[in-house]
N, C-alpha and C positions, 0 to 999 in steps of 0.2 A: 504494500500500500504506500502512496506515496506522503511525504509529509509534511504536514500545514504551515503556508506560512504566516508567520506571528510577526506585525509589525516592532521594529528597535524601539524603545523608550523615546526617542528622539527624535520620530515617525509617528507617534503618534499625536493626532491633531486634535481640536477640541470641537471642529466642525464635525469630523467624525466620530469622538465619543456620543457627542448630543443627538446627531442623527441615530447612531442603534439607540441610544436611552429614550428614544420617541414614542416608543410601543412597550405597552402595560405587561405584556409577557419577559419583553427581555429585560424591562425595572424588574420583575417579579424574578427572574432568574438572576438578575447582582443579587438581589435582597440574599438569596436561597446563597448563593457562593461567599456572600460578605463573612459569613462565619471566619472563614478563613482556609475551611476543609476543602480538599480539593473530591471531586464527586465525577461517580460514573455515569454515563449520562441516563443509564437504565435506573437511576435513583432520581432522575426528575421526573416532576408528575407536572403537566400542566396540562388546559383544555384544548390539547391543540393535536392535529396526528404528529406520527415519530416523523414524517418529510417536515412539517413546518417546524415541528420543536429542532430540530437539525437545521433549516434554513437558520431562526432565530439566533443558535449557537453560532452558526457561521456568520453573522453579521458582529458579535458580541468578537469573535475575536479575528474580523477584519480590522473591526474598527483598534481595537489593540486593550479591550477591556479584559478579554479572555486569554489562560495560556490552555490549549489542548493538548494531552498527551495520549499518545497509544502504545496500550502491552496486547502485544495479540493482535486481537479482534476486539475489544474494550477500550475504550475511548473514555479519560479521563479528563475535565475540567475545571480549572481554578480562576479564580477572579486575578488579576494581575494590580494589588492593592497597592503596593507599594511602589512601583510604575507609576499609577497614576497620580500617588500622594507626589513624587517626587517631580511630574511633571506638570500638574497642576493640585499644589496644594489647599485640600480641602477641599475641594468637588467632589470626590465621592462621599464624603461626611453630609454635606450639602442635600445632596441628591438623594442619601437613603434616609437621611431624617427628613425630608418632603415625603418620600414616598410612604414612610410608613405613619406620615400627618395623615396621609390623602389616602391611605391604603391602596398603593397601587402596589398590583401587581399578586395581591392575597392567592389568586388563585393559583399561584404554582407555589411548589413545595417537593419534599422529596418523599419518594415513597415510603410510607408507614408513618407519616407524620409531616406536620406543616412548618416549615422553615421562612424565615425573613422576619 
């Protein structure tokens, strides 16, 4: 399989963060990664089929919000926190205290229980 690529720290733009954080699904999939844990993507639960929940992820880490990794055939995802602190600090603090003022994004979580 071939392997993704993840924009540099220094690459990534704030035009492009904002554009994937426009849609309640991919705020609700930071929310679900903010922990810190990096997650398989068979442990995200959201109202969507597995092609759009996979488009979504694919936008999250064009834009350079996500790092993906693959063992196998399992596809692991982690929020890329400290990238963003370091290239725009405070935007992500910003954006998941809105979101969880406004509940966006409640409806994803990870299987067997609700995250964000």
């Amino acid at each position: 399989m071939r392997q993704a690529h993840h924009p540099e720290q220094a690459e990534i733009t704030l035009t492009e963060v904002m554009a994937a954080l426009s849609d309640p699904i991919r705020v609700g999939l930071v929310r679900v990664l903010a922990d810190g844990h990096e997650r398989g993507w068979g442990e995200l639960r959201a109202p969507v089929a597995k092609s759009t929940l996979s488009h979504h992820l694919r936008v999250l880490r064009d834009a350079g919000l996500t790092r993906t990794r693959q063992e196998g055939t399992r596809c692991y995802v982690a929020l890329r926190r400290e990238d963003l602190q370091a290239r725009f600090p405070g935007l992500m603090h910003v954006v998941l205290t809105a979101a969880e003022i406004d509940d966006i994004g409640r409806q994803v979580g990870v299987k067997g229980g609700l995250a964000g």
